[in-house]
N, C-alpha and C positions, 0 to 999 in steps of 0.2 A: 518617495516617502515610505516609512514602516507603517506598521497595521497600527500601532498605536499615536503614531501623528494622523494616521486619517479621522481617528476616536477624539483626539483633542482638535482636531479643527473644526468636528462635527457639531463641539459642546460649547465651541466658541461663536459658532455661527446660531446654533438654535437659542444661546441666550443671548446676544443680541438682536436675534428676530424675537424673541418674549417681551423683551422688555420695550421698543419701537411699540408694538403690537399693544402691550398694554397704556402706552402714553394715545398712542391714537384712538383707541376705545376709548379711556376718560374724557378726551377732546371733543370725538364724534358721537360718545353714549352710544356704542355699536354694541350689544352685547353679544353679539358674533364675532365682532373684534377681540372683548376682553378674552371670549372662550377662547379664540385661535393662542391668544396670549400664554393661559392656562393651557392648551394642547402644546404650543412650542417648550414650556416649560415641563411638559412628561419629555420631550423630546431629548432636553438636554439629560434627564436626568438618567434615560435610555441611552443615550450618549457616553455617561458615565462609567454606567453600566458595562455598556462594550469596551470602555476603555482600561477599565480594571478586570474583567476577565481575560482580555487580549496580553497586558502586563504578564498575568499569572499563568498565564495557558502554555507558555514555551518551557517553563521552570522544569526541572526535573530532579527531586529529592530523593534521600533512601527509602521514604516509606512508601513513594509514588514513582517508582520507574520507568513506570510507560510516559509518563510528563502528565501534565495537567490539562490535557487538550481540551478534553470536554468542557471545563469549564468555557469555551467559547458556543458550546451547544446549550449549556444551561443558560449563559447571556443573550442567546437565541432566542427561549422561551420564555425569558421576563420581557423581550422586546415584543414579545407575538402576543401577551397578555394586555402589556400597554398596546398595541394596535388596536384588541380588541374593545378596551375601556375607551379609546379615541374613537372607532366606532358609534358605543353607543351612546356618546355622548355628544357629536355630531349630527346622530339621528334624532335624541333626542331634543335637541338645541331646535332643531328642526321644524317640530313639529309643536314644542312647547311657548317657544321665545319671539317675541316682536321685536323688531327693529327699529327704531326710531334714531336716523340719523338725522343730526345739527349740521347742515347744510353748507355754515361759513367756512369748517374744518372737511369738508366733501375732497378736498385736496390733498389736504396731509392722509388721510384714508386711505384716498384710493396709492398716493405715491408710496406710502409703506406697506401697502397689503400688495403690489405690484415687485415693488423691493425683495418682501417676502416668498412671494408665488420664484421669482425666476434664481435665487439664492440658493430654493430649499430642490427646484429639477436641476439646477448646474451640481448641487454638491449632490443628491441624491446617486444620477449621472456619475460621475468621477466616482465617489464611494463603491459604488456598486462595481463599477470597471476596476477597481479596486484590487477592490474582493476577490472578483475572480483570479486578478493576478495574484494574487497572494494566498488563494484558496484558506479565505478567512471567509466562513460561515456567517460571524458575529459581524463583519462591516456590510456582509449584503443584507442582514437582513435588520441591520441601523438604516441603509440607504430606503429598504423599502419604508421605515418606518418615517426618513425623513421625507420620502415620498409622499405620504400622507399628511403631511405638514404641506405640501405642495397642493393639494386638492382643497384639503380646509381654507387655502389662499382663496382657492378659485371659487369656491363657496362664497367665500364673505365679497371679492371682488362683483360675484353675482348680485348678492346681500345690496351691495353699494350702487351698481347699476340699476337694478330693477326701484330700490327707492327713488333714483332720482329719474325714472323713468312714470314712476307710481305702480308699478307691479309688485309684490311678495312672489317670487319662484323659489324660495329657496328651501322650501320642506321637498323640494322632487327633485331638487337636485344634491341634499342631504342623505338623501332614501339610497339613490344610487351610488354614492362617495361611501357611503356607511356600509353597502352591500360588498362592494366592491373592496377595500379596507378588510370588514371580516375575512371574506375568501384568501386575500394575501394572507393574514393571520394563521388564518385555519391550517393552510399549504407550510408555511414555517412550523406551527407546531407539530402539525404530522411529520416532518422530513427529521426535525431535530431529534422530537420524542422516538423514530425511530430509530436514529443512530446512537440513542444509549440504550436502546435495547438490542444492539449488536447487529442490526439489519444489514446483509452483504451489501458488498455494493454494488454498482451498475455493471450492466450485460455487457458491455463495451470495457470497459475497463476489466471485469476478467477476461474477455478473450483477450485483449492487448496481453496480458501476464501467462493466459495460456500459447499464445504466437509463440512471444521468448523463449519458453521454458521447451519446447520443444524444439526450437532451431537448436540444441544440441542435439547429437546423433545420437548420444547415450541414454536420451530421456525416452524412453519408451510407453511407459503410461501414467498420466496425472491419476493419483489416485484420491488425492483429495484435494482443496481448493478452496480454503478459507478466508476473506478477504474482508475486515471492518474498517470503518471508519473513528476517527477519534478526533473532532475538532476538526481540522485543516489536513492531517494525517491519515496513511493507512496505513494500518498494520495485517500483514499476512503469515499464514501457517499451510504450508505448503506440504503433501507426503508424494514422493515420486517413485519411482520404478525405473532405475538405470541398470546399465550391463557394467560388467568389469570388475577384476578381483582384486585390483589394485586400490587399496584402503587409500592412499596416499595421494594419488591419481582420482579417486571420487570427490576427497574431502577439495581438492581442487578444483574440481569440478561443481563443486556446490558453491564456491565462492567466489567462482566464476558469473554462477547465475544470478547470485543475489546481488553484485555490481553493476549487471547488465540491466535488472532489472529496476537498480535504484537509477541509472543513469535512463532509463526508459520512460520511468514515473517517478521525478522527480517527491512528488507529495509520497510515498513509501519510507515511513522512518526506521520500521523494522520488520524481516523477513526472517522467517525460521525455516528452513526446509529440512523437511526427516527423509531419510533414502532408503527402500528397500532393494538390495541388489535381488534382482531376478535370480530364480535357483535354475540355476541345471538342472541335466534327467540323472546326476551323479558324475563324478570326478571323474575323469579321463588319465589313467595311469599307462604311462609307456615303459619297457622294460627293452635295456639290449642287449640280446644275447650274441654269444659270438658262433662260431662255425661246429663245436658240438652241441647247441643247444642250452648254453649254461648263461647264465649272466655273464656277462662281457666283463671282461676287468679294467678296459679301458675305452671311449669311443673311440678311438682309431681301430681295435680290432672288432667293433661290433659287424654283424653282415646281417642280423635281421631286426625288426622292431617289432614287439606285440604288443598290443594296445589295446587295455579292459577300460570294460564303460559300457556305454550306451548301446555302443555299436562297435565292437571289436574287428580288431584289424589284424593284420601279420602283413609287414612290408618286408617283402628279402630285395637282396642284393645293394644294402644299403653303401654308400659312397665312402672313401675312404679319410673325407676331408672332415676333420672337428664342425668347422663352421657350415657347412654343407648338411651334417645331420643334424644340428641344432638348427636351420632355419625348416628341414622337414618337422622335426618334431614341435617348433613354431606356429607353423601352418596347421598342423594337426590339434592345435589348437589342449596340447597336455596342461595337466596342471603339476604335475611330478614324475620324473622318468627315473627308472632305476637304473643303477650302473655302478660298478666295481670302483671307479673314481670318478673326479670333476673333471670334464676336459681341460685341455692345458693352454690351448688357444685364447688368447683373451677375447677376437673376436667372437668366439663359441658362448666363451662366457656372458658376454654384454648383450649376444641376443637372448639369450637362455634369461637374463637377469630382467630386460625389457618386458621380455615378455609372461613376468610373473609364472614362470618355470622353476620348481624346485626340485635340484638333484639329490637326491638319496640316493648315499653309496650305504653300498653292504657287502659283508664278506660271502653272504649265501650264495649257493652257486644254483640250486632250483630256483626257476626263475618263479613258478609257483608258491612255492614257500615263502620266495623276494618279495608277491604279491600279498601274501595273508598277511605277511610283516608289516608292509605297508598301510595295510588296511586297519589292521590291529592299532598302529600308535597312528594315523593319519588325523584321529578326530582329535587328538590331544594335542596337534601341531597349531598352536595358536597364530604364530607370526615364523611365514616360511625362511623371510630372509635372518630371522633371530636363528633358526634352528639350523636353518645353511650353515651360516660362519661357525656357530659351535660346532658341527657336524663334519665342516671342513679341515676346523681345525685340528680337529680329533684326528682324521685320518691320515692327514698332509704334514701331521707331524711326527 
């Protein structure tokens, strides 16, 4: 069943246990009876309650985006309120009210307050196992509420024994159903009223989300880690720290996790992650020159590679195969290499292209100069593969 068949089964059960409840009180003049009547009857109206905030809590409108969740946390807290009004009127029943049961009706009493007592722990029971399945806030805490309909049974079933026993216990065992009752109360409105105040959620559940989030290789550091609750819902805001200069290649990589992670915590309705790629110590520029020392006009005639950055290089006697220098200057891990033209190799090209490699050709023949040039227009290079093709085309035709 849905969350809102358990809310209507809840409302059908607790007003026909009111209304039992209140025929056998005017039978047996139990006014412990009529009260448990009046308490079944908050029960149902608590019942209601869950039923129509559960209705409205899946909704999601344009002026409410995130849905309506809460409203199952707000149906939380008018149920923790009625707890508490059952409470003390429970305790005070207790302590104020005589019993006087009519003895010929000692039967229909006890078989309806017996009826009552095992109704109100079966569906309490179910509701609650519920809930959990359903991670509805609002059914578990109708169950604890009809829980407490389950205790006032066992009250008044006391009520019934001890009269026909000649005993009154039933102010000590009111004291303890009353204590007991507030404390559930208490625990619901703290849990609820915390989660509209945006209280993270549990230490187990963000490590589950930080697990994921690093079984990629690319996630390198969580830098933030915001995770609320909303109803039956969580919503999280997530800022990472990944490698890689491949915009196209990250943003897949983000939607990768956020699938992982809805497929991991099912209760996750929305994920945001923001990515800061990790800076380098500065760009890694390779230049190839050929056997005078000038920019190479083509990679087949290059023979040496130098390499500005961090940590600058000079590789001579480079190979004479297109594909052969581009899985070096791969490895070397460049982000643009100069050279007189594109190699002609496709294989050249597809690793060069893999590996977010951007050739700049020039007609300068100091490789130094080739360098300032670079430097010069490198910050204005928005999108390397946009400025390749124009830049290819430019010269290749």
């Amino acid at each position: 069943m849905k969350k809102h068949h358990w809310a209507l089964l809840s409302v059908g059960i607790n007003l026909l246990q009111s209304l039992l409840k209140f025929v056998a009180g005017l039978l047996t003049g139990s006014l412990s009876m009529m009260g448990e009547a009046i308490h079944s009857l908050s029960d149902s109206f608590a019942s209601v309650i869950a039923f129509i905030t559960i209705k409205l809590s899946d909704k999601k409108v344009k002026k409410f985006p995130y849905g309506l969740y809460r409203l199952e946390n707000l149906g939380s807290i008018i149920i923790a309120f009625f707890l508490l009004i059952a409470a003390y009127e429970i305790g005070k029943r207790a302590f104020t009210k005589e019993v006087v049961i009519r003895e010929e009706y000692l039967g229909i009493g006890l078989l309806v307050i017996v009826f009552s007592l095992l109704s109100s722990l079966t569906l309490s029971f179910l509701e609650r196992r519920a809930g959990k399945r359903l991670n509805s806030p609002t059914l578990i805490a109708d169950s604890y509420h009809t829980l407490t309909d389950a205790f006032g049974s066992f009250l008044v079933l006391l009520s019934l024994f001890g009269a026909y026993m000649g005993y009154q216990l039933d102010k000590y065992f009111a004291l303890a159903v009353a204590l007991l009752i507030s404390y559930t109360a208490i625990n619901i409105l703290w849990r609820e009223v915390s989660i509209l105040l945006d209280v993270s959620v549990d230490e187990k559940t963000l490590e589950n989300i930080r697990y994921i989030l690093l079984s990629f290789d690319e996630v390198k550091e969580i830098k933030g880690l915001f995770v609320r609750r909303s109803g039956g819902k969580l919503f999280a805001d997530i800022i990472l720290s990944v490698t890689g200069r491949d915009l196209i290649r990250i943003h897949q990589l983000i939607d990768e996790m956020e699938e992982k992670l809805r497929q991991e915590i099912p209760e996750l309705d929305m994920v945001f992650i923001h990515y800061e790629p990790i800076k380098d110590e500065g760009p890694r520029v390779g230049i190839l020159v050929d056997e005078k020392g000038e920019v190479s006009p083509s990679f087949e005639e290059s023979k040496e590679l130098l390499i500005f950055g961090h940590n600058p290089e000079r590789l001579r006697y480079l190979p004479k195969d297109e594909k052969a220098i581009s899985e070096i200057i791969r490895n070397k891990e460049l982000i643009v290499i100069v050279c007189g033209h594109h190699p002609h190799s496709p294989f050249a090209k597809g690793i060069l292209s893999q590996s977010g490699v951007f050739v700049w050709e020039t007609e300068e023949k100091n490789p130094y100069k080739a360098l300032k040039e670079v430097v010069y227009n490198l910050c204005n290079v928005k999108d390397f593969d946009k400025e390749g093709k124009d830049n290819r085309s430019k010269s290749e035709s």
